[in-house]
N, C-alpha and C positions, 0 to 999 in steps of 0.2 A: 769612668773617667770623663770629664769634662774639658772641652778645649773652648777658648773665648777664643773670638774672631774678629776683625774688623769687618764692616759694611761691605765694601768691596770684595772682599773674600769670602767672605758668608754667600754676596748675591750670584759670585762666579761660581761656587761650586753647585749653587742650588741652580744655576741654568745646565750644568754641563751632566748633571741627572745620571753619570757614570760613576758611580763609585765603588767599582772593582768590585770585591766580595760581597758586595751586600744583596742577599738574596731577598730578601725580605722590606722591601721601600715604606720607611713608614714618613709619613706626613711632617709638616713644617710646626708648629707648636707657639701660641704665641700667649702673653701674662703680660699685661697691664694696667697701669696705676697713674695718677695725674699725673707725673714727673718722667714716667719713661715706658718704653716698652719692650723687653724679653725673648727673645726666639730661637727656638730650639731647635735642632736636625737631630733624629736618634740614628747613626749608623752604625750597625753592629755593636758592640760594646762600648760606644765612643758617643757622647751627647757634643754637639758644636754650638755654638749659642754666639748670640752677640747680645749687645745692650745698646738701646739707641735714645736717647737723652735725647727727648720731643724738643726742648729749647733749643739745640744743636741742630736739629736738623737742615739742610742746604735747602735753598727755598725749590729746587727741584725736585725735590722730592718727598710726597706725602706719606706719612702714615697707613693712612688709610687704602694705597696705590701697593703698599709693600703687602700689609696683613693681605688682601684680596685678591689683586691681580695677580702682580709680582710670584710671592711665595705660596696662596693660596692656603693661609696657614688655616688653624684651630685653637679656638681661644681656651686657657687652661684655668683653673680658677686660683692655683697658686704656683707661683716658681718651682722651677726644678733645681 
């Protein structure tokens, strides 16, 4: 199952790093293409994702700040 997320809900739940049954923490996941970019959370049987539309983005904050800092993801070569 897949659950899409907003920005804000995707970056609270990836600081708050509890997510009850999940015995197994797998990484942040990210798929990009000139127009946007992709990010996954695998938790249990449940993928969370968001979509973040680069032209959209608030001038707070970068792309580049989220894939590495931020969520510390890993780049995928295609969508999930």
């Amino acid at each position: 199952m897949k659950v899409k997320l907003f920005l804000n809900d995707f970056r609270a739940m990836v600081r708050n790093q509890s997510f009850g049954s999940e015995t197994n923490l797998h990484p942040i996941f990210f798929f990009e293409n000139e127009s946007k970019c992709l990010f996954y959370k695998p938790i249990n049987s449940i993928v969370y994702w968001i979509e973040v539309i680069k032209s959209d983005l608030p001038a707070d904050i970068t792309l580049e700040n989220l894939k590495y800092n931020e969520f510390n993801a890993i780049e995928i070569l295609e969508p999930i």
